[in-house]
N, C-alpha and C positions, 0 to 999 in steps of 0.2 A: 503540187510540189514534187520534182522529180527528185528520186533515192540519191541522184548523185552529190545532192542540195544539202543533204543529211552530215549531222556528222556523227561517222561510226567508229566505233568500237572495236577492238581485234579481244579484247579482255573488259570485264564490268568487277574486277576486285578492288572493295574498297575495304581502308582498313578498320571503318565503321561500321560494318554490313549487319552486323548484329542487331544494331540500333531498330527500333521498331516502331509506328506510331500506335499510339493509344488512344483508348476507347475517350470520347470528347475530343479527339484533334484537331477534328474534320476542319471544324474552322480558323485552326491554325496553318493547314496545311492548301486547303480550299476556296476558294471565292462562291460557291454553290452552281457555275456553269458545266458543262458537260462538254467534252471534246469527243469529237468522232476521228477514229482513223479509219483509212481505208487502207486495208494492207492487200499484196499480191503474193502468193507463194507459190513458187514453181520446182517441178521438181519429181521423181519417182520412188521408187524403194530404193533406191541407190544413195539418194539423199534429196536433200531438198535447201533451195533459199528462200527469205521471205525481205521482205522490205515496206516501208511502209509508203502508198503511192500519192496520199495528201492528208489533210487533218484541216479540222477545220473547228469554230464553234458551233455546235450544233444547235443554239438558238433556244435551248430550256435547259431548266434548273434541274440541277442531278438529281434524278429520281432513286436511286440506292441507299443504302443504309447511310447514316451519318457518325453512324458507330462499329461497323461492323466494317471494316476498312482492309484488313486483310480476308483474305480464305483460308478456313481453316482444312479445309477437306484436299484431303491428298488426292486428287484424282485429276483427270484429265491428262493427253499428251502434251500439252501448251498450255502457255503461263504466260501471263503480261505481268510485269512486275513495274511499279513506279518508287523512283528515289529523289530525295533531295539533294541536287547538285552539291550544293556547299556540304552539309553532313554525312553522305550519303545512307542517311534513314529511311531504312524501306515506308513508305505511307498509304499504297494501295497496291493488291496483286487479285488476281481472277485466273485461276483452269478453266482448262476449257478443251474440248476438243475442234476438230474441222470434218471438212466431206474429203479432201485430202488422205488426211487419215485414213479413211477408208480406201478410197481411191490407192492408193499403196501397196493394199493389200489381194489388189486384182488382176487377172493376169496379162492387162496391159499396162496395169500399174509397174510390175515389176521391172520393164526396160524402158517404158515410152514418157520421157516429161508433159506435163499436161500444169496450166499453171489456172490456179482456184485464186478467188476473192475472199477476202474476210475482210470483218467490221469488228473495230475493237470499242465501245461507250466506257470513256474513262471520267472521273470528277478532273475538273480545271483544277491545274494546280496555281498557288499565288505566284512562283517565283520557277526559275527553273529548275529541271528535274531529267534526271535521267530515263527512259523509258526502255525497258528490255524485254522484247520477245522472245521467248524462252519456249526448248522441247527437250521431249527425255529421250537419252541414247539409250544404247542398248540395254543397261543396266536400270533405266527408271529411274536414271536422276535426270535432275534437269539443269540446262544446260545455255548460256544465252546463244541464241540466234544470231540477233541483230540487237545492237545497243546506238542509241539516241538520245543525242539534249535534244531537247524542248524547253524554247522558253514562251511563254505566254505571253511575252510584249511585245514579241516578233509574230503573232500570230496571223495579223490583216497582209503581212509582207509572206507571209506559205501558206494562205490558203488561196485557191485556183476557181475555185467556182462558189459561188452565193445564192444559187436558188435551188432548191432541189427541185428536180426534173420532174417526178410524180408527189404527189400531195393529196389528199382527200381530210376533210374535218375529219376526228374523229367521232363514236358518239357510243356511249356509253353498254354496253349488255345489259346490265343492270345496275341497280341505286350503286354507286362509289359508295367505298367504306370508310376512307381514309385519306392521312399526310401518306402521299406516293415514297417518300424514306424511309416507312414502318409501315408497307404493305409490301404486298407480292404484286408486282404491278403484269399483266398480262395481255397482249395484246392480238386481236382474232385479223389476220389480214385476210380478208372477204374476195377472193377469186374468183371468176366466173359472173359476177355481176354486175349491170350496168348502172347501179345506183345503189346507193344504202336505201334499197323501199322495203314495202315491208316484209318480202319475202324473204330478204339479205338479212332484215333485225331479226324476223321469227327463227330464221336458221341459226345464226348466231346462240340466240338463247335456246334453241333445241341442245347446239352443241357443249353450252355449260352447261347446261340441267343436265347433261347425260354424264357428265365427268365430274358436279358434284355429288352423283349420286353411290359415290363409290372412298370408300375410307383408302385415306386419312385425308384426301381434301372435302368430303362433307365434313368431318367438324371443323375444316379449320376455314370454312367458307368466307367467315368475313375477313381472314388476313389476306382472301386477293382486293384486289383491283381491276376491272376486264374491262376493255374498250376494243371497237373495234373500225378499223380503214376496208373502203373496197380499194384494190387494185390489181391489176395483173402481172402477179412477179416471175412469171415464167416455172411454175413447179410443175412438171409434169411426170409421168412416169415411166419404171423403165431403166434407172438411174442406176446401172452398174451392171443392167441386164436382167434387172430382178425386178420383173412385169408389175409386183403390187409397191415397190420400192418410189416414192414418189415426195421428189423434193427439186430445187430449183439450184443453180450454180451462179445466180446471180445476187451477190449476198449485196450491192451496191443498191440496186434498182429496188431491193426488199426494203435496207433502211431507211431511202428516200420516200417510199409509199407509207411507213409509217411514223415517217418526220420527226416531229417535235413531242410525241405520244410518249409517256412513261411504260417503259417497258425491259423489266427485268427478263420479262419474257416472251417471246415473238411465235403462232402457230398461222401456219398457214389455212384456210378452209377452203377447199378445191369444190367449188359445183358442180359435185359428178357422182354420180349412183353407184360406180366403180368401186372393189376397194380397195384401199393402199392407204398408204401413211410412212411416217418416216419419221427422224429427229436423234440429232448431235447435241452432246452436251455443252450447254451454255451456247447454244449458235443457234436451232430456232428447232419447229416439229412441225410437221403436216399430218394432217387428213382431208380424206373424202367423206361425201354426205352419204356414202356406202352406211347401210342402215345397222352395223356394226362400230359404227362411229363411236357411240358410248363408251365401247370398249377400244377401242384403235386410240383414242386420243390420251386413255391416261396410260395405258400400254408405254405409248411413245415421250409421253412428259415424265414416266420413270425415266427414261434418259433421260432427255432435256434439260431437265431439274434434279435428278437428285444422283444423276451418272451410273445408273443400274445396266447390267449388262442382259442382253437376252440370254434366258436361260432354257429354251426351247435349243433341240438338236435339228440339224439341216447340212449336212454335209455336203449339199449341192452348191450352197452357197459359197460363192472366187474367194470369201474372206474365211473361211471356216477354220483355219488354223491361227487366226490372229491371236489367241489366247493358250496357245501351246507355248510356254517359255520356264524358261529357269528361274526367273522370278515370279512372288505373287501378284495375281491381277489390280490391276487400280481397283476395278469394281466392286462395290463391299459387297455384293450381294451373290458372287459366286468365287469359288476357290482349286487350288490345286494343290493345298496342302504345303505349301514350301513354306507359307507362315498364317495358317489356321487361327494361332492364338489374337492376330490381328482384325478381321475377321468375326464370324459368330459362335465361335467358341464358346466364351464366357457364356455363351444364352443356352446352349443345351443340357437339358437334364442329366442328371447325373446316372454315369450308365452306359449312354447313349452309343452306342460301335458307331468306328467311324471306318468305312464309308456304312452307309447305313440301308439293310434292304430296305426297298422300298414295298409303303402297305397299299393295300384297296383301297382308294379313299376318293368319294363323289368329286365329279372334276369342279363342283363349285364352289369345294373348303379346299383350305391347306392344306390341311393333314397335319402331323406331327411336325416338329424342330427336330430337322437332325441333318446328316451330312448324304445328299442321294447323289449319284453319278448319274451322268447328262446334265452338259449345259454349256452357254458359249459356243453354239452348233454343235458340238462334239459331241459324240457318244461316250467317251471315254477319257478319263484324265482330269475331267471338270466338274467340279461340284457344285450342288445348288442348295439351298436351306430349308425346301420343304417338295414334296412331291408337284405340287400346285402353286401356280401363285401368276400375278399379273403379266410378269415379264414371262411367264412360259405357256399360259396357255388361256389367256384373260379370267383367269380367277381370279380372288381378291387379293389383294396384296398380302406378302408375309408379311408376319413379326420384322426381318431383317432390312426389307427395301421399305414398311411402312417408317421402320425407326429413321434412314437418311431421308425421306424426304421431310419428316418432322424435324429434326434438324437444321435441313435448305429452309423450311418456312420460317422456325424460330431466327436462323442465320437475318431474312432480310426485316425479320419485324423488328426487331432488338431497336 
């Protein structure tokens, strides 16, 4: 379906906006199918367009919550928000970031448009519905993009193709735990192999043994789901000039390789001794079988899933100023003081100076709670919640990134 097919939006204010669906709607508001869009966004630091380039039935039952319909969690630069035409009652929205996003922030980002892919998996709605792609300007509010009806009975007359291009069964990592709408559903897309044999299934399962063995997803092991596709989605590395940076720009070819599979959440596994890794919140994560895996993968699924920022300093890195601004960061797990009290405030001991030296403390505990400078590449200006911790140096997760990803999990078990 071409954008020009669409009908857009110059303004999305309705005088109902408040309205909101509630917890049981689902099946008021849903048929239980799952649409896919394919959206195009082009564009540099200067600004950017997006539009959506087809949509289609994606051919399985909504694997997300049936109760947890909105996001509660403030973060991400992008927002899909869905309404009901007639009411317009918000009924489903998802943050999220893109590779975009980043890309922006590079120094060919800055003048040269370069145009990226996204996949948005939404719940079918019964009747029509407004759809709005939404980013935050400069101030961190958010803001529609591109606004769309969609009606669901026009649907066989706008969608453009009917078979996805790559396909592989999928097949399990291990024993399924669950109804995929009260689990964390997770999916390993297997690159570099010529078959699910056993080589492809033992890696697989090396690669969860190694990232349940690490808190908060060992206890909460049984609310995932893992399955896993071979296919080749073109991740490779390199990806902004940053050698161990390694993920793919083909986000189309990704979600046809893992089709019809329940997956809140998508990791690529690169067959290569190499190491790198990568991952965007709510878009997908990679690693290599680099024997640092263990730690690379939930490294990267603190983004992916619970939108944690790196708190590790790298000033060589094109993006390293991305988190210098006059507002506080999306990311709950680092700060610049402009709103603290939102943030981990409330959890530090009473006492505590803020900024807080930093003590001696073995690089394989936390250390204390408190407020230490460096983080978000920088040396200065940014703070982090404990000397150590997963996102800065594969230690184990803090008190602050272990509580949002406890959060993300209760979010999709509900």
């Amino acid at each position: 379906m071409k954008p020009n097919l669409f009908l857009f939006f110059a303004l999305f204010l309705l005088a109902s906006s408040g309205l909101c669906a509630q917890e049981g709607d689902f099946d008021r508001w849903f048929d239980g199918r799952t649409l896919r869009l394919d959206c195009l966004r082009e564009g540099s630091a200067e600004g950017d367009t997006v539009w959506v380039e087809r949509w289609r039935d994606r051919g399985s039952q909504w694997h997300g919550s049936r109760n947890q319909l909105l996001d509660p969690f403030n973060n991400g630069d992008y927002r899909v928000e869905m309404r009901d035409a007639a009411t317009g009652r918000l009924i489903y929205s998802r943050g999220y970031n893109t590779l975009f996003g980043e890309y922006r922030n590079t120094p060919e980002g800055q003048s040269e448009r370069r145009r990226f892919q996204e996949t948005l998996l939404l719940p079918m709605p019964r009747r029509a519905v407004h759809i709005a792609l939404q980013k935050r300007d400069t101030t961190l509010r958010l803001a529609n993009a591109t606004v769309m009806k969609f009606d669901p009975a026009e649907l066989d007359e706008c969608s453009e193709y009917s078979e996805y291009s790559e396909y592989s069964e999928p097949f399990p990592v291990s024993a399924l735990s669950g109804d995929p709408s009260r689990k964390v559903d997770m999916v390993f897309v297997m690159q570099g192999y010529a078959a699910a044999d056993t080589q492809c299934r033992a890696d697989a399962r090396r690669i969860a043994d190694g990232l349940f063995s690490h808190e908060p997803f060992s206890s909460h092991r049984d609310d995932f789901n893992l399955y896993a596709v071979v296919a080749d989605v073109g991740a490779d590395y390199g990806t902004f000039g940053a050698d161990r940076y390694l993920m793919t720009f083909d986000l189309w070819r990704l979600h046809d390789a893992v089709g019809t599979t329940p997956c809140d959440y998508i990791v690529i596994v690169v067959n290569d001794a190499r190491y790198g890794g990568g991952a965007i919140y709510n878009f997908y994560a990679t690693t290599s079988l680099n024997r640092q895996a263990e730690f690379v993968l939930p490294h990267e699924l603190g983004h992916a899933i619970g939108g944690l920022a790196d708190e590790y300093v790298d000033e060589s890195l094109s993006y390293g100023e991305m988190h210098r601004m006059s507002r506080e960061p999306l990311e709950p797990n680092i700060t610049n003081l402009v709103d603290f009290a939102s943030k981990w405030q409330s959890l530090l001991p009473p006492g505590t100076p803020v900024p807080t030296p930093v003590p001696s403390v073995p690089r394989n505990e936390c250390g204390p709670l408190g407020v230490y400078e460096g983080a978000g590449y920088a040396p200065k200006g940014i703070y982090r919640p404990t000397p150590h911790c997963m996102m800065r140096d594969y230690a184990p997760f803090c008190p602050v990134c272990s509580r949002r990803l406890e959060e993300v999990f209760s979010y999709h078990c509900k």
